[in-house]
C-alpha positions as CSV (number, residue, x, y, z in Angstrom):
1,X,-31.3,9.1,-20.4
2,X,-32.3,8.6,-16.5
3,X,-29.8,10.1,-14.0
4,X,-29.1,6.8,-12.7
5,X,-27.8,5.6,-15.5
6,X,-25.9,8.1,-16.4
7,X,-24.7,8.3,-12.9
8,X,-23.5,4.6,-13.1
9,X,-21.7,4.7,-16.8
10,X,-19.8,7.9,-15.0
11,X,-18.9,5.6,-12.4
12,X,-17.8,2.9,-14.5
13,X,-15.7,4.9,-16.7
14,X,-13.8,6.5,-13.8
15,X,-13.2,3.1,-11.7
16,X,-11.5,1.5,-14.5
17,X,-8.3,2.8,-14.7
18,X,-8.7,2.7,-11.0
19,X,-9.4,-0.9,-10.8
20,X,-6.3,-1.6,-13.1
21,X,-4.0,0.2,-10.8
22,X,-5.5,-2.3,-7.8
23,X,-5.1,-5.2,-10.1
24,X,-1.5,-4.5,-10.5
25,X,-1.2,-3.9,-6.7
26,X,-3.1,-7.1,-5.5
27,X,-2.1,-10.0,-8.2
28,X,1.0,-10.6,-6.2
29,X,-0.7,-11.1,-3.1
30,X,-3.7,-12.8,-3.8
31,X,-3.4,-14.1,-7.5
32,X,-5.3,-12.8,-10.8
33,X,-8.4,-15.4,-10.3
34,X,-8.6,-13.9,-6.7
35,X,-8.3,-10.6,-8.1
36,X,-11.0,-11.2,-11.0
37,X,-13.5,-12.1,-8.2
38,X,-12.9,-9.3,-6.1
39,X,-13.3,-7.0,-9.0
40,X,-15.8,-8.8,-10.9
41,X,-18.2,-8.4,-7.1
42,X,-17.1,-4.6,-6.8
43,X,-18.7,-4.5,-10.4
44,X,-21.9,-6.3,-10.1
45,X,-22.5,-4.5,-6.7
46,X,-22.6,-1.2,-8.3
47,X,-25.0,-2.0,-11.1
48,X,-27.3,-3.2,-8.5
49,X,-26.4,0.2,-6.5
50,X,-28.5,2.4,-9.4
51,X,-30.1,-0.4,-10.8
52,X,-32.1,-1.2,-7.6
53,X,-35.4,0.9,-7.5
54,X,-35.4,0.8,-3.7
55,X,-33.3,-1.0,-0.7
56,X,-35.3,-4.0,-0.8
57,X,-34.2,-4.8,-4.2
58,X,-30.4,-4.0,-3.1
59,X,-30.5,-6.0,-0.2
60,X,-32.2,-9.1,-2.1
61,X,-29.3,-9.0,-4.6
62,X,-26.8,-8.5,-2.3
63,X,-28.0,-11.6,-0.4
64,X,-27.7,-13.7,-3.3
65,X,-24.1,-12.3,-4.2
66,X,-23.5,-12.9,-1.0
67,X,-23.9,-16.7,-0.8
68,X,-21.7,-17.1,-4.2
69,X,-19.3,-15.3,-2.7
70,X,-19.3,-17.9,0.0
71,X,-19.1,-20.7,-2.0
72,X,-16.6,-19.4,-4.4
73,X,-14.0,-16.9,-2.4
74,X,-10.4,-17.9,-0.5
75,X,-11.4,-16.0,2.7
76,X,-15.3,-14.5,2.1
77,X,-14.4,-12.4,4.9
78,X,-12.1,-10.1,2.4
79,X,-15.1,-9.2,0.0
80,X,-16.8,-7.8,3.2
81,X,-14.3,-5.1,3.1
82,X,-14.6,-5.3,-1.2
83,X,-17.9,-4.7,-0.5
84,X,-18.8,-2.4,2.7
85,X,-18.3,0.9,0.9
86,X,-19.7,-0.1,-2.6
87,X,-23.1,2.1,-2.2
88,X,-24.2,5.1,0.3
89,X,-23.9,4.2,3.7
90,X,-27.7,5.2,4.7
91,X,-29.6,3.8,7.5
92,X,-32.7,2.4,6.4
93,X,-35.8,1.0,8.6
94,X,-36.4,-2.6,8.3
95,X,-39.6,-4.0,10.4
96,X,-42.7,-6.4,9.8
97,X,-45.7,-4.7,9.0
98,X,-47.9,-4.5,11.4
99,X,-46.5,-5.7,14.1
100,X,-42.8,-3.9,14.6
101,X,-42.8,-0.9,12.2
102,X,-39.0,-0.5,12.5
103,X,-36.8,-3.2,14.3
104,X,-33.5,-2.4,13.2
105,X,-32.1,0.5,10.8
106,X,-29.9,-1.2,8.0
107,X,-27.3,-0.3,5.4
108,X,-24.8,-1.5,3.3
109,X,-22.5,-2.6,6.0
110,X,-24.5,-4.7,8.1
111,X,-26.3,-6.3,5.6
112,X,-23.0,-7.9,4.9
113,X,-22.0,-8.5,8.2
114,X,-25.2,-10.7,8.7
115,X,-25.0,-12.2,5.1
116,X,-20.7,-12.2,5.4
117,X,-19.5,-12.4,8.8
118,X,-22.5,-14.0,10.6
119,X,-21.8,-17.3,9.4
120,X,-18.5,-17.2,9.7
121,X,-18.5,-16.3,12.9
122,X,-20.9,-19.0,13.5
123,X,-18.0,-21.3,12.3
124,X,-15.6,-19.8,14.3
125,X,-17.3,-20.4,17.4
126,X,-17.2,-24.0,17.3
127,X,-13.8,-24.1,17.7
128,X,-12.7,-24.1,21.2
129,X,-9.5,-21.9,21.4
130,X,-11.8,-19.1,19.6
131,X,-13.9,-18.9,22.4
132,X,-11.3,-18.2,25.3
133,X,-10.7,-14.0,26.3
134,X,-7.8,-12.6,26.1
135,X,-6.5,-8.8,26.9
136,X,-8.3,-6.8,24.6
137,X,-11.3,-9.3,24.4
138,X,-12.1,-8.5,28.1
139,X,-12.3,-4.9,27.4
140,X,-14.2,-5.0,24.4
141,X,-16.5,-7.1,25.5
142,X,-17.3,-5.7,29.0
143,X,-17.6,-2.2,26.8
144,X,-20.1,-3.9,24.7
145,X,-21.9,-5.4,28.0
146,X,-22.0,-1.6,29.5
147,X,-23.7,-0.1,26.4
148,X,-26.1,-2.5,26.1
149,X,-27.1,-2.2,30.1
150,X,-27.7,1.5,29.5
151,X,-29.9,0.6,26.4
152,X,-32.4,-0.4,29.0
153,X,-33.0,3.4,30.3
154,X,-34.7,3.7,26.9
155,X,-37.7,2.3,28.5
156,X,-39.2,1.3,25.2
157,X,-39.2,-2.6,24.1
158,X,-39.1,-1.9,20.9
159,X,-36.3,0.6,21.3
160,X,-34.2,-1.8,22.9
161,X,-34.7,-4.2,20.7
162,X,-33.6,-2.4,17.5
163,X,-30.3,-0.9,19.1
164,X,-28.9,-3.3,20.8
165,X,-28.4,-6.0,17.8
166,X,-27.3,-3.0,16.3
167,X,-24.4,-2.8,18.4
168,X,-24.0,-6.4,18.6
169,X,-23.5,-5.9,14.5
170,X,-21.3,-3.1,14.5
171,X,-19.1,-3.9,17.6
172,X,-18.5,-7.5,18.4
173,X,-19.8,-9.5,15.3
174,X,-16.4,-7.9,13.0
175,X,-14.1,-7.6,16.0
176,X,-14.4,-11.7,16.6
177,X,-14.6,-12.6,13.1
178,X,-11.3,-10.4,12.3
179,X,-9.5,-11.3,15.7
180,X,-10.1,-14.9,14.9
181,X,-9.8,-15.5,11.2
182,X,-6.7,-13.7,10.6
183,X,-3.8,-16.4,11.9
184,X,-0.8,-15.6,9.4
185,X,0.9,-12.5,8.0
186,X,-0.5,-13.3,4.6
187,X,-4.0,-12.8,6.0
188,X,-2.9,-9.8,7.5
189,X,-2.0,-8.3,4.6
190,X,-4.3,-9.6,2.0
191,X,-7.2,-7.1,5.0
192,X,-5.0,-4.8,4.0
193,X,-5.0,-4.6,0.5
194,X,-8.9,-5.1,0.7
195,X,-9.0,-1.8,2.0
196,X,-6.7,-0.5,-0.8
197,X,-8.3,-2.4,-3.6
198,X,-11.9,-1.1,-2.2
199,X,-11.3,2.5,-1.8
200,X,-9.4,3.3,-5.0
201,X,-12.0,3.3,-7.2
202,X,-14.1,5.6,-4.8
203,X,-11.1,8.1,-4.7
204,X,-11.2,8.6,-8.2
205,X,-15.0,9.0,-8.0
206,X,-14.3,11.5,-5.3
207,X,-12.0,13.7,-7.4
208,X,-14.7,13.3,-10.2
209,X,-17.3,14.9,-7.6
210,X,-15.2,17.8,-6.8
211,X,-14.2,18.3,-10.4
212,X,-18.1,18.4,-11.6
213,X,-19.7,20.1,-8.1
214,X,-22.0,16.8,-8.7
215,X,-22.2,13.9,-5.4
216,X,-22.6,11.4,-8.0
217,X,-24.4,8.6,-5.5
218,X,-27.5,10.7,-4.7
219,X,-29.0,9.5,-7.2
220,X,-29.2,6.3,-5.3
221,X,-29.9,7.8,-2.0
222,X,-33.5,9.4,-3.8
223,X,-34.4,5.7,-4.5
224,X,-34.0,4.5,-1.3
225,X,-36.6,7.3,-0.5
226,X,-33.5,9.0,2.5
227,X,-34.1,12.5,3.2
228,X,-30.5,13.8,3.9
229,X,-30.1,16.7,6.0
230,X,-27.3,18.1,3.9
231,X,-27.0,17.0,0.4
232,X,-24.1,19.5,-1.3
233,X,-21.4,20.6,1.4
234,X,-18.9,23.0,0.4
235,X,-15.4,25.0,1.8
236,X,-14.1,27.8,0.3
237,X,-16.3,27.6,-2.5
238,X,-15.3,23.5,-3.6
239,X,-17.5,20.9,-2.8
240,X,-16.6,18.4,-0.2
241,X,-16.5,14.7,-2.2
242,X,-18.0,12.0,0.0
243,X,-19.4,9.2,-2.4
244,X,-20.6,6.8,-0.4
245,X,-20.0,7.7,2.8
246,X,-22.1,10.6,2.1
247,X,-20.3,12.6,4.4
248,X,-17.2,14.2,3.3
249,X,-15.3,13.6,6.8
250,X,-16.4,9.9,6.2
251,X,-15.0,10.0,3.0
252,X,-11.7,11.6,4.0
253,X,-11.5,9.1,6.7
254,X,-12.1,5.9,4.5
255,X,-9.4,7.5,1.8
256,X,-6.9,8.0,4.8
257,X,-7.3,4.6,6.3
258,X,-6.7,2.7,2.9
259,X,-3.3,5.2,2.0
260,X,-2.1,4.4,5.5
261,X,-2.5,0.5,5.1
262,X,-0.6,1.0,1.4
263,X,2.1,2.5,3.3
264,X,1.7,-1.0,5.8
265,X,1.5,-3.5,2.7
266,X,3.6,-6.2,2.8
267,X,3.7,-8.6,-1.2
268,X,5.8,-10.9,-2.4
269,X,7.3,-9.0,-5.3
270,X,8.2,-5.8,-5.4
271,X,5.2,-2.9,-6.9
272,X,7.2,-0.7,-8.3
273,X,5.3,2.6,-9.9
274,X,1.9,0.7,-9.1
275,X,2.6,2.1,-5.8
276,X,3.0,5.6,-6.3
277,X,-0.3,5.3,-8.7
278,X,-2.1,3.9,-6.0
279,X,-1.1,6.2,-3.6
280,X,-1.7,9.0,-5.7
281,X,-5.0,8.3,-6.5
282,X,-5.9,7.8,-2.8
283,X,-3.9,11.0,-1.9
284,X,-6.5,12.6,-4.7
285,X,-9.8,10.9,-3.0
286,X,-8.3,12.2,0.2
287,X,-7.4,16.0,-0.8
288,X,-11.2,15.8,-2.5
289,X,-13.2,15.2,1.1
290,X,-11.4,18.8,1.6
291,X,-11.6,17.4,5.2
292,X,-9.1,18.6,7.6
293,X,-9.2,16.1,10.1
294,X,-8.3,13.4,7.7
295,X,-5.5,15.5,6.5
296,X,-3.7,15.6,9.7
297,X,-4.5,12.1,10.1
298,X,-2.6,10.9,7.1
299,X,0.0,13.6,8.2
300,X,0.2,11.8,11.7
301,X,1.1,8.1,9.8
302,X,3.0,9.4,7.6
303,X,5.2,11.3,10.8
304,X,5.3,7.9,12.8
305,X,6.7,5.9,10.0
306,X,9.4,8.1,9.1
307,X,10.3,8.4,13.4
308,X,10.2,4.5,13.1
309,X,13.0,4.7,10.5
310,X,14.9,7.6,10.6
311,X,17.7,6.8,7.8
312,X,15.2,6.1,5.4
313,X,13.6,9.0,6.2
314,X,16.5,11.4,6.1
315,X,16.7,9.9,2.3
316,X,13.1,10.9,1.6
317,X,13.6,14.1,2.5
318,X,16.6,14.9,0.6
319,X,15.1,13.3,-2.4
320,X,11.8,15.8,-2.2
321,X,14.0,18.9,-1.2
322,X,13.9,19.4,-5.2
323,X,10.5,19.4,-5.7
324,X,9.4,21.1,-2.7
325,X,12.1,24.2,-4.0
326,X,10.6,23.7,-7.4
327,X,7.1,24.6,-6.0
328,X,8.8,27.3,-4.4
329,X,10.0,28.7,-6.9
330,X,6.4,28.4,-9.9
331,X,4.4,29.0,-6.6
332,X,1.5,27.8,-8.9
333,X,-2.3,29.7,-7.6
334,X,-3.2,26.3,-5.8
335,X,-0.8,26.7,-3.1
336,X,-2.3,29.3,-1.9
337,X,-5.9,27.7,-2.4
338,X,-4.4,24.8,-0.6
339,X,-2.5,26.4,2.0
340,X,-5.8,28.7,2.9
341,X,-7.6,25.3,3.6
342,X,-4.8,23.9,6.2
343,X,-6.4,24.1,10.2
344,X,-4.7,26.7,12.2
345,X,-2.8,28.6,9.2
346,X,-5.6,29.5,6.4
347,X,-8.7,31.3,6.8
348,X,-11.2,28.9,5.1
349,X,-14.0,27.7,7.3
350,X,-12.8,29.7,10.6
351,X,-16.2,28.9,11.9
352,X,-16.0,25.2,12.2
353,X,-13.0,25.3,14.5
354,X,-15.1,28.4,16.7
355,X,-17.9,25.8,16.6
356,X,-15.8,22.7,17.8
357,X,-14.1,25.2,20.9
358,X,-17.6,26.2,22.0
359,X,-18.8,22.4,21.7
360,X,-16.0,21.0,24.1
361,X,-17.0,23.6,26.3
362,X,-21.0,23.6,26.6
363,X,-20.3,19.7,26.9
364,X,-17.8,19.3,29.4
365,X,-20.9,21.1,31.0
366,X,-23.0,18.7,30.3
367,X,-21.0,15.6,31.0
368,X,-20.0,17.4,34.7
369,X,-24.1,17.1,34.9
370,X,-24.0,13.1,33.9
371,X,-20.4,12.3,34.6
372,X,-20.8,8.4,34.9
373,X,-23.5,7.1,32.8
374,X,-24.0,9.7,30.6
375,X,-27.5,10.4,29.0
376,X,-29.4,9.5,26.4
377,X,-30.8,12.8,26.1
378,X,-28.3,14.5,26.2
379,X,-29.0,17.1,22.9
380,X,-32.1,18.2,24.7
381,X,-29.8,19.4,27.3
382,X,-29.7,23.7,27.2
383,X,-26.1,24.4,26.3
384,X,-26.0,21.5,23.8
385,X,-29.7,23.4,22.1
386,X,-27.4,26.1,21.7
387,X,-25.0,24.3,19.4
388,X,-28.0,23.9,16.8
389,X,-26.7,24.1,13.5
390,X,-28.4,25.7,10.3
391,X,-29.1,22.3,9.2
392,X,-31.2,21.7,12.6
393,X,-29.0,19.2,14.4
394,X,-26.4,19.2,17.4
395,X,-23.4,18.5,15.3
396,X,-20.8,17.0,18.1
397,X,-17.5,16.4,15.8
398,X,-15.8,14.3,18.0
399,X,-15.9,10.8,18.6
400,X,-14.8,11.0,22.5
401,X,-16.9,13.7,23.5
402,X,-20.2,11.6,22.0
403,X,-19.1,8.9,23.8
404,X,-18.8,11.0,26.7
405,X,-22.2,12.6,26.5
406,X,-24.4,8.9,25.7
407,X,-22.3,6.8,27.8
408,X,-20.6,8.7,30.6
409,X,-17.1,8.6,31.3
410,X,-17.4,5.0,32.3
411,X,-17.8,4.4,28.6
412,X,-15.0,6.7,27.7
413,X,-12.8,5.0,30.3
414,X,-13.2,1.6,28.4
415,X,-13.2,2.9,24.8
416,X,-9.9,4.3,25.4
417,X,-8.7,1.6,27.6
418,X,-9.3,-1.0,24.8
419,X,-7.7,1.3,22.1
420,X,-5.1,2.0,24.4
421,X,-4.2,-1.3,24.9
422,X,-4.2,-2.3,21.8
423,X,-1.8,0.7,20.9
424,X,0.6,0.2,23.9
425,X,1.1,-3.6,22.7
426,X,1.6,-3.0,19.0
427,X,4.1,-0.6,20.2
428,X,5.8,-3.3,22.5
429,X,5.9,-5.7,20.1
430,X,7.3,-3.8,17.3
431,X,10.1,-2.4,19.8
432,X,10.7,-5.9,20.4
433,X,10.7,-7.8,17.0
434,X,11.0,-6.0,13.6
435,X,9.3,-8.2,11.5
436,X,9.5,-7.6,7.8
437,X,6.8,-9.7,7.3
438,X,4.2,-7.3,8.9
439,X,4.6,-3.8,9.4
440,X,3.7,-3.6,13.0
441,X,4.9,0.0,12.9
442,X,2.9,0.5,9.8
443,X,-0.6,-0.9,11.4
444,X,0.3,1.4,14.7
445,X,0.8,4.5,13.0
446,X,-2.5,4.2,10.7
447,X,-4.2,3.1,14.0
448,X,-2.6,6.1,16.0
449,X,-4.0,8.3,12.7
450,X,-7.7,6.4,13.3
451,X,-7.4,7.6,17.2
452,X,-6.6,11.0,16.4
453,X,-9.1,11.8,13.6
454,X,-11.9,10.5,15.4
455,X,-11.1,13.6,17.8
456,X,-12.7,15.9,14.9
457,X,-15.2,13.8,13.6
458,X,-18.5,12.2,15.4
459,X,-18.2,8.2,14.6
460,X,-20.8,8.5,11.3
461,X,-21.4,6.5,8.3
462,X,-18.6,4.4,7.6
463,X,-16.0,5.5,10.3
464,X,-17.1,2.5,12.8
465,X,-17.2,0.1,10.3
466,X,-13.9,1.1,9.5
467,X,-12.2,0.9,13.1
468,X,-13.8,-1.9,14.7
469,X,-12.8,-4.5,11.8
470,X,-9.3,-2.9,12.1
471,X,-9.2,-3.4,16.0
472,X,-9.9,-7.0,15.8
473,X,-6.9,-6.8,12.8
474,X,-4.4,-5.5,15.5
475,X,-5.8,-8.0,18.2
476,X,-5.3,-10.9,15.9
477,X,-1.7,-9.5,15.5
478,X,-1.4,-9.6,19.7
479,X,-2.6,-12.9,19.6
480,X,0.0,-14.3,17.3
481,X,3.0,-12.1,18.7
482,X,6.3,-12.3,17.3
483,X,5.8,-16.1,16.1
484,X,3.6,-14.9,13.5
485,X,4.0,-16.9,10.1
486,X,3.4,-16.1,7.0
487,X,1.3,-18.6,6.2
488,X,-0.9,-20.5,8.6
489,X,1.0,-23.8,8.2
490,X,3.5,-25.9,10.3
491,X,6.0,-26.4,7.6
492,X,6.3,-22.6,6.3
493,X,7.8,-20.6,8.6
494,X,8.7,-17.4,7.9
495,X,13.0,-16.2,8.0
496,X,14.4,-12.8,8.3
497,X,17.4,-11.4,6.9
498,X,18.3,-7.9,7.1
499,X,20.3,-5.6,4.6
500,X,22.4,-2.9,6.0
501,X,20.1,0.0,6.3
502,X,17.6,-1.2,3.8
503,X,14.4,-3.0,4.1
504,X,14.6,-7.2,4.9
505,X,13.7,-9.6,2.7
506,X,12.0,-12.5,4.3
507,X,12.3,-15.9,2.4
508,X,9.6,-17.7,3.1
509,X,11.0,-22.1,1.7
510,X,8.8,-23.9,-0.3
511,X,8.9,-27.7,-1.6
512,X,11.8,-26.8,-4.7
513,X,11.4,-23.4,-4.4
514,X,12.3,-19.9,-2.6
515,X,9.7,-16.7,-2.9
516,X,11.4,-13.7,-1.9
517,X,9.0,-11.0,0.0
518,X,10.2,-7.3,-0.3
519,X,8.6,-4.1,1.3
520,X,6.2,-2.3,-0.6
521,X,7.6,-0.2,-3.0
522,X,11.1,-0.2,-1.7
523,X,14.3,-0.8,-2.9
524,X,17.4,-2.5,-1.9
């Protein structure tokens, strides 16, 4: 049997019981015929994944998915996210032969944002009030306006021409289409859950991976005819999963993002154990990327939603106090496996946090040479030829220091200035209304995790795709404020109750009838 078969009725097998779990956790919210088109896309995406004997072939199918799922979908904007992680997240070179050999480098995720988003941001743009700037639209928009001028040191025509759509793709086109679709709490949370619903069956593909040393989607990547620089990447002897992110930091990223907007999910009805299954299965996926920075990450939501409610808290923590002594007490052999892997306390890997200490340094060097515009060039730089990994490459694994280096600290100042902004308001307006609705403190601590794991990871594969859509979820949330409804209608406005010291039901009145909305997983 060919690899790619067998690859793809491995990764069948393993998303199913995945894919029931996320049918269980997204019925409530968005209905099983929603549901069966969500999954039914995931499905038909993958067998063109291995079935495709190059990109072409992906890209044509994926086209033609693409306008069903217009025609057919609630909000076509969801299966973006269903969709944006279904196969490796390679750059491939798309030009017209003979004339430009290579105008812009493709994958997975922009071919749905120009097949996706495109038109419906074309649609959004004919309304008036979608056009009008507001506080974070300024700044992301005058950051988008300063990369593009410093595309034009590049010199080449052709150069300029295949980078700046690029950023036009990856920055603005999801940042207005999510800013402006999303205009009730249901929307919010049905972005979500699409992050949930799309990453589960990857996590369990990821434990798979590190369970049979085998990166089960490279099978794909050798028909697309990629050359990866590093194809099998391993700590402490176990291979870093990374599916189709292809890098294992990517992957770890992806599995945090989706656990920390579980932990934000607002439904209707209550989950019950389908919670904890999800979560565990993205905890797996997570713990497979045997990345650190993701790890800390999820540790840094999870420490910002327990400070956002103490009580609760204070009752988690008594009710693990068993197992933890329990653990204790067995000390089973991967304790120690696990504990040798934490940053700062075991021993695994010491030089990848040697590496990261002499990076900052030679840079800072480098950026005191081009302090406001940065360079383009700047790996050809001495001290940054130094930092030349076995692999042949200038690793730099962290997001603000890139920036940094390629854009100066002009381009830093407005990259933080945006996330900033977007942090200090979500802050605000969760200190001012506590919506049970939306979990504004929910969508600040995953966006507070985002902003810190970036710090140990260069913005690769699927890491953008990941943040920008999610800082045009947070805007859309500014935008809306406290008034927010849960649905996008006159007549249904949303009413909070609390209960003592647990979580507040919302009732949200319908014509001869009351739905009840509980916080994920929680009880009265």
């Amino acid at each position: 049997m060919p690899e790619y078969l067998r690859a793809l009725i491995y990764v069948l097998i393993i998303s199913a019981p995945a894919l029931y779990i996320a049918g269980k956790v997204a019925v409530p919210l968005i209905g099983e015929t929603e549901f069966r088109l969500w999954r039914n896309c995931w499905v038909v995406a993958t067998f063109a994944t291995f079935l495709s004997r190059s990109f072409f072939e992906f890209a044509v199918a994926l086209a033609i998915m693409s306008i069903y799922i217009h025609r057919n979908a609630r909000q076509p904007f969801l299966l973006y996210i269903i969709l944006m992680f279904v196969a490796p997240c390679v750059p491939v070179g798309v030009g017209i032969p003979g004339v430009f050999n290579r105008i812009i480098d493709l994958d997975p995720p922009r071919l749905l944002e120009i097949t996706i988003l495109l038109p419906i941001a074309l649609k959004l743009w004919r309304e008036h009030e979608n056009r009008e700037l507001h506080g974070p639209d300024v700044v992301v928009t005058l950051f988008f306006v300063y990369i593009c001028l410093l595309a034009l040191r590049l010199g080449d025509i052709n150069s300029i021409l295949r980078v700046v759509p690029g950023y036009f793709l990856d920055i603005l086109l999801p940042y207005f289409v999510f800013s402006r679709s999303l205009r009730s709490a249901l929307a919010v949370n049905q972005v979500l859950l699409a992050f949930v619903v799309s990453v589960l069956p990857l996590a369990a593909i990821g434990f798979f991976e590190i369970w049979r040393n085998w990166r089960i989607y490279y099978v794909v990547v050798l028909q697309w005819d990629v050359v990866l620089i590093t194809v099998y990447l391993f700590r402490d002897g176990l291979l870093r999963a990374a599916t189709t992110s292809v890098e294992s930091i990517a992957f770890g990223f992806l599995c945090m993002t989706a656990g920390g907007c579980l932990l934000a999910l607002r439904t209707p009805k209550p989950l019950g154990i389908w919670r904890y299954a999800a979560l565990g299965v993205l905890m797996i996926g997570l713990l497979s990327s045997v990345s650190r920075g993701p790890w800390l990450g999820f540790a840094l939501c999870a420490v910002v939603l327990m400070m956002t409610n103490l009580r609760a808290s204070m009752k988690l923590l008594v009710g693990t106090v068993p197992g933890i002594a329990a653990l204790i007490f067995v000390h089973p052999p991967f304790i120690d496996r696990f504990t040798n892997l934490l940053p700062f306390v075991g021993s695994a890997d010491k030089g990848s946090e040697t590496y990261r200490s002499r990076l900052f340094e030679n840079s800072m060097i480098v950026i005191e040479r081009y302090p406001l515009f940065g360079s383009d060039t700047f790996v050809s730089e001495p001290e940054m030829q130094t930092m030349i990994q076995g692999q042949g490459i200038v690793d730099v694994v962290n997001t603000y220091l890139q920036i940094s280096l390629h854009y100066g600290l002009i381009g830093l100042l407005l990259f933080v200035t945006f996330f900033g902004v977007l942090s200090v308001r979500l802050g605000i307006l969760f200190w001012k209304n506590k919506s049970d609705i939306v979990s504004y403190d929910g969508i600040l601590a995953l966006l507070a995790s985002m902003l810190f794991t970036i710090a140990t990871s260069s913005s690769v594969s699927v890491i953008p795709y990941i943040y920008w859509p999610f800082s045009g979820l947070c805007a859309a949330l500014l935008a809306r404020g406290a008034g927010i409804e849960w649905e996008f209608s006159g007549n249904a406005r949303a009413r909070m109750k609390s209960s003592g010291a647990g979580p507040a039901q919302p009732s949200i009145p319908s014509p001869g009838a009351v739905r009840k909305m509980r916080v994920l997983g929680a009880r009265r």
